[in-house]
C-alpha positions in Angstrom: -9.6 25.2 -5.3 -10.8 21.9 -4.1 -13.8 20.1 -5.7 -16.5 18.9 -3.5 -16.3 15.0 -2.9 -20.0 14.4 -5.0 -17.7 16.1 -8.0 -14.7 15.3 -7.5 -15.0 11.5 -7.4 -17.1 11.6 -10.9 -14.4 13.3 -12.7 -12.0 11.0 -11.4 -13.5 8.2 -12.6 -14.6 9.7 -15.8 -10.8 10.4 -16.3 -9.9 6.3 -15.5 -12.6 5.0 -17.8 -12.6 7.1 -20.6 -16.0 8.4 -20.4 -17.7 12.0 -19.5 -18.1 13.2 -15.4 -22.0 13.6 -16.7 -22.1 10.3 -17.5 -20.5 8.6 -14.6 -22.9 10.5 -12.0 -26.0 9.4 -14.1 -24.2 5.7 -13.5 -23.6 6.1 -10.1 -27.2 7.4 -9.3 -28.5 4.3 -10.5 -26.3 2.0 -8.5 -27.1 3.9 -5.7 -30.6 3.2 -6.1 -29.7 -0.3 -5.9 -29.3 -0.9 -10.1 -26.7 -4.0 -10.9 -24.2 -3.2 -13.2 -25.4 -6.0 -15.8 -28.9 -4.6 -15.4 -27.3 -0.9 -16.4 -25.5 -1.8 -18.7 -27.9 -3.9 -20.6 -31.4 -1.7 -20.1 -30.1 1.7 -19.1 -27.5 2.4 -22.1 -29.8 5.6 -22.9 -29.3 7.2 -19.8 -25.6 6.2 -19.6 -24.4 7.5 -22.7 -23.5 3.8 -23.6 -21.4 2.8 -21.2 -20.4 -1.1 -21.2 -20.2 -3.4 -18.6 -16.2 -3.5 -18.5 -16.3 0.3 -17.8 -19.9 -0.3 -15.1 -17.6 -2.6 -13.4 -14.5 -0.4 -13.2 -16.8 2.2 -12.2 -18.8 0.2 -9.3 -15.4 -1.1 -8.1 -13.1 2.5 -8.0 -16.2 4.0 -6.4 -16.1 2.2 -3.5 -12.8 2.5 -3.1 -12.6 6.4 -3.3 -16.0 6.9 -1.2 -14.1 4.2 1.6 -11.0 6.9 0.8 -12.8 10.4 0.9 -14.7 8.7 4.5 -11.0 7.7 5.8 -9.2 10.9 5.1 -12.4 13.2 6.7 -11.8 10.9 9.7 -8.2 11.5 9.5 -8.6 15.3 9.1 -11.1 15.6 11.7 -8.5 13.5 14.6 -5.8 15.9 13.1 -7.9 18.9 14.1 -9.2 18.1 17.0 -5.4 17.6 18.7 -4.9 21.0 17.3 -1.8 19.9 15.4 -3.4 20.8 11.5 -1.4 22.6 9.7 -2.4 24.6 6.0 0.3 22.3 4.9 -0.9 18.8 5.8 -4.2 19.8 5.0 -2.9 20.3 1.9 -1.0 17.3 1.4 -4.2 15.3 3.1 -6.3 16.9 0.3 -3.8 15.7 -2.2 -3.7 12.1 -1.1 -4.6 9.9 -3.8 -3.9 6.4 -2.2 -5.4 5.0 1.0 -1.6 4.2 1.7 -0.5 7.6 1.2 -3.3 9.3 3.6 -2.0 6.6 6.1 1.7 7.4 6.1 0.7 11.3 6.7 -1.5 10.0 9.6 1.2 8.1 11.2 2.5 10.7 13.4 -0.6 12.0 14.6 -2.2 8.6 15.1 -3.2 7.6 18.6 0.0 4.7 19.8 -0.3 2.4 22.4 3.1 2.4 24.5 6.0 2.2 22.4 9.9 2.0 23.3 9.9 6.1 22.0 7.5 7.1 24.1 9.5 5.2 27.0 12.6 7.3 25.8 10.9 10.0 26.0 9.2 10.1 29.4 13.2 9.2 30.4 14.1 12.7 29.0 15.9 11.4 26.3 14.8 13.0 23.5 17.0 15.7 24.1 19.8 13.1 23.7 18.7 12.1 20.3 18.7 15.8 18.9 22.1 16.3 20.2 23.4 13.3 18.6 21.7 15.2 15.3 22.9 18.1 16.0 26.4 17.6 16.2 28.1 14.9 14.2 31.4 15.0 15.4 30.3 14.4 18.7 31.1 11.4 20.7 27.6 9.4 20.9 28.4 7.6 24.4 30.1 10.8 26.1 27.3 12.7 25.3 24.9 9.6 26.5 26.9 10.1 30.0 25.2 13.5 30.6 21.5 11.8 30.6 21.6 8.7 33.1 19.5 8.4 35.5 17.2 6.3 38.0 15.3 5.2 35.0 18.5 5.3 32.7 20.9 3.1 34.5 24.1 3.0 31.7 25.6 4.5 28.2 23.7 1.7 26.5 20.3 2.0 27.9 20.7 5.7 26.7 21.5 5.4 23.3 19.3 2.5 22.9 16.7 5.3 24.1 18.0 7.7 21.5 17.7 5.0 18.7 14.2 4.7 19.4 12.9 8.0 19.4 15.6 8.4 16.1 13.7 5.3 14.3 10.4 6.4 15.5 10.7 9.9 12.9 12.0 7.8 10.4 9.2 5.6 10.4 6.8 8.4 10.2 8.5 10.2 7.3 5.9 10.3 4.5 7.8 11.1 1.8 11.1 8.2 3.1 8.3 5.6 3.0 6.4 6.5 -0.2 10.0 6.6 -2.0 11.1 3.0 -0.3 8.1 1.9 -1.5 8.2 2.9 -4.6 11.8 1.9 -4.8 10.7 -1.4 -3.5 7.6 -2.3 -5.9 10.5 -1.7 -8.8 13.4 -4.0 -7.6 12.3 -6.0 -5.0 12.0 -9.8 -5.9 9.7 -12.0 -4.2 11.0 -15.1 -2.7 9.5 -18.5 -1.3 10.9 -20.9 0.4 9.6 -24.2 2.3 9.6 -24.4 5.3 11.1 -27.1 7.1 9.9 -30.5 7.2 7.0 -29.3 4.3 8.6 -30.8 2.0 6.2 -34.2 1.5 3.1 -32.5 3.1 3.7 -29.4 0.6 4.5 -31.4 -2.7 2.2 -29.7 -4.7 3.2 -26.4 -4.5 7.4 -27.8 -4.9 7.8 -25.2 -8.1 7.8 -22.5 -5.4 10.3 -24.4 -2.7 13.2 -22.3 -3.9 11.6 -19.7 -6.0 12.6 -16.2 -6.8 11.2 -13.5 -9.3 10.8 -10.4 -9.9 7.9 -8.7 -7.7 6.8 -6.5 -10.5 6.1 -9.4 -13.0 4.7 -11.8 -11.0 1.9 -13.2 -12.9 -1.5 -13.7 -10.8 -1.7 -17.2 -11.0 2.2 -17.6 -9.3 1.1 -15.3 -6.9 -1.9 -16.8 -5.8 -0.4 -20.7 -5.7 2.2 -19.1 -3.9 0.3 -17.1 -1.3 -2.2 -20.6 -0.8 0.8 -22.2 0.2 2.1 -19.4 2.7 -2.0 -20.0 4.1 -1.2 -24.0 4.2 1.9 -23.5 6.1 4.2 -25.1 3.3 6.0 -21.5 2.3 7.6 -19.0 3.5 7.5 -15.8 1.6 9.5 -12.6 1.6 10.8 -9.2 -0.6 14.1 -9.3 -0.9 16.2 -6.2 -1.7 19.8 -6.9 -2.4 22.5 -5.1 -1.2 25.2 -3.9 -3.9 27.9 -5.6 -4.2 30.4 -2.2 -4.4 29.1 -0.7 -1.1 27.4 -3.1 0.6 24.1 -1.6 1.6 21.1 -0.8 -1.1 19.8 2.0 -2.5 16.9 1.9 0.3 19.2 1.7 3.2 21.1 4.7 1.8 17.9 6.6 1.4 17.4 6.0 5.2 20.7 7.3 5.5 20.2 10.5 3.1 17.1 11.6 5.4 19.6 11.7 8.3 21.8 13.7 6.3 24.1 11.2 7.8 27.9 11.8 6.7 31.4 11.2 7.6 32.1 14.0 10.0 32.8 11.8 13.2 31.5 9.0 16.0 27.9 10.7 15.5 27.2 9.8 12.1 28.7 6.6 12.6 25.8 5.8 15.1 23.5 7.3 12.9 24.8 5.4 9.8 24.0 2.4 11.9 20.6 3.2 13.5 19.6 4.1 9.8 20.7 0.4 8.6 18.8 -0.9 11.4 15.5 0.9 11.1 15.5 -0.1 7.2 16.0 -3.5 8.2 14.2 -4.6 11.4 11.0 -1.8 11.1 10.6 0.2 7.7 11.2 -2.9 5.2 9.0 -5.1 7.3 6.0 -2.6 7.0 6.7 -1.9 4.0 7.0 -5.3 2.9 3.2 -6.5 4.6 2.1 -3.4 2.3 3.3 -4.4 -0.9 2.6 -8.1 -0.6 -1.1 -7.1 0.6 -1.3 -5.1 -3.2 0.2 -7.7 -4.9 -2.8 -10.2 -3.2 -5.4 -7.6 -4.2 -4.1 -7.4 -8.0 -3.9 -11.1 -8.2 -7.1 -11.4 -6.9 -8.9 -9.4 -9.1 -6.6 -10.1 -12.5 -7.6 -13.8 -11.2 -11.6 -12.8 -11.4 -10.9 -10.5 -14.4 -9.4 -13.8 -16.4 -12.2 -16.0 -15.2 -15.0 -13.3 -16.2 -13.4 -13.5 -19.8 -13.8 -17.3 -20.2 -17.2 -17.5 -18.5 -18.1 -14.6 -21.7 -16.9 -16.4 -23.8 -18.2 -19.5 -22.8 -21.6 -17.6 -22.4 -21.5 -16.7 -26.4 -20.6 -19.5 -27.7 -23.2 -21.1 -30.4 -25.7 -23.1 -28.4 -26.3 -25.9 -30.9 -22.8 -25.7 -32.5 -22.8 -25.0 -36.5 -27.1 -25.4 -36.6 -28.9 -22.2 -37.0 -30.5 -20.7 -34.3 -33.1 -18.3 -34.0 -33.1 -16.0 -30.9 -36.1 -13.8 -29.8 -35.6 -10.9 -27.4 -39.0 -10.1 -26.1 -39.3 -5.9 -25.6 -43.0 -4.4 -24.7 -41.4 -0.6 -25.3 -38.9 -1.3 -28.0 -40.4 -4.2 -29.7 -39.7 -7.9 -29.6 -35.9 -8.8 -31.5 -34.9 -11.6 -33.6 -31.2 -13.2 -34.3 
């Protein structure tokens, strides 16, 4: 049974922070009311069970992001519904969503498009053409192509190129494909950044990153930051690479592309399926997938970067005021008394 949102979101949080669903909802209360989180964290330990301004601030910041979440995916369920395409099944797997990026990719095919090459297909009655092709694999793609020209369709090529489109169009709304590229991506890719041409003076500063590659998953934020400033300048250019293996040729993502065609060696059709899968890793799902991962990785530098600089400022903060001399502090309290240190 699904937990209401008000419930659900405090025992979420109470699992990431390490504290008690009772606790987190007294928190949240107060910040509601318009409480900082230094000011709960300072005067309204009682009522908090104790919680500390590192787990205030985690708090403040994943509840935004799961109330922005729970408002997304009620939007989401509610467009679903209303084109009376929901299903108990992706109102399941919408329920079960724990990402903004996964709610997205389940969206995808039921999000309103503006005019695409698919649709184009389509309206040229040639989806029929791509489900042949699917159908039968020992099938001849351009005899079979013959059968669907038309006014609109003039040759072989404009067909299949028709066919490819509507072919790439379900691959690029596969949920699961894109959440395993990405994950598959986010654990081998390696970011890359290049100047660009003619830079080279005018970009000097950031000449550590002229021919750099590392690593995407251990990209430290500072790197990440210098280097996305100088994609914003105009000095880099930055990219996820994914290498192809040396034995076969193609990576593990392009084969995954290939494995959710079922594509095999039975004739001329899964030839032109092997290659439509090659091209829809390369010119549409890597590219998405890419602006998503490079987006997180800006987001986690970002906030490792703050994180960092909230450390020093404490520290800073603490340190003796008058050095080695003894100083007396006074904490002035009408309720609890006034303190001395």
């Amino acid at each position: 049974m699904t937990l209401p949102v008000n419930l659900r979101i405090p025992r979420q949080i109470a699992a990431e922070i390490g504290a008690r669903p009772e606790q987190v909802s007294v928190a949240i209360g107060l910040l509601d009311e318009g409480a900082t989180v230094p000011f709960v964290a300072r005067y309204r330990k009682e009522a908090t069970g104790g919680l500390d301004d590192t787990q205030l601030r985690t708090l403040s910041e994943r509840l935004t992001y799961l109330r922005e979440m729970e408002a997304r995916r009620a939007s989401i369920v509610d467009s679903i519904t209303q084109q009376g395409k929901m299903t108990d099944d992706l109102a399941r797997a919408l329920a079960g969503a724990e990402t903004k990026s996964a709610l997205e990719d389940l969206y995808l095919p039921y999000k309103p498009k503006r005019r695409t090459k698919a649709m184009i297909a389509r309206e040229n009655g040639l989806e029929p053409l791509a489900d042949a092709i699917l159908a039968d694999r020992t099938a001849d793609p351009e005899a079979l192509a013959a059968g669907y020209l038309s006014e609109t369709v003039a040759d072989v090529k404009t067909a299949l190129e028709g066919a490819r489109e509507i072919v790439a169009e379900r691959l690029v709304e596969d949920a699961g494909l894109k959440a395993q590229l990405r994950a598959h991506m986010a654990a081998v890719a390696r970011l890359t950044s290049e100047v660009l041409p003619g830079k080279e003076t005018e970009g000097a500063k950031f000449a550590d990153y002229f021919a750099h590659s590392e690593a995407l998953s251990g990209v430290p934020s500072h790197r990440a930051l210098a280097m996305f400033r100088g994609r914003n300048e105009g000095v880099l250019a930055l990219d996820l690479a994914v290498e192809p293996e040396a034995a076969t040729g193609d990576s593990v993502a392009e084969r995954a592309v290939k494995a959710a065609l079922a594509v095999g060696r039975a004739g001329k059709a899964d030839q032109w399926l092997g290659t439509v899968a090659g091209w829809v890793w390369r010119i549409k799902l890597k590219l998405s997938l890419t602006i998503d991962l490079m987006t997180d990785l800006r987001e986690r530098a970002e906030a490792e970067a703050i994180r960092v600089f909230a450390r020093n400022l404490k520290d800073l903060l603490l340190a003796a005021p008058a050095g080695a001399k003894a100083t007396l502090g006074l904490d002035p309290g009408i309720r609890t008394g006034v303190k001395v240190a």
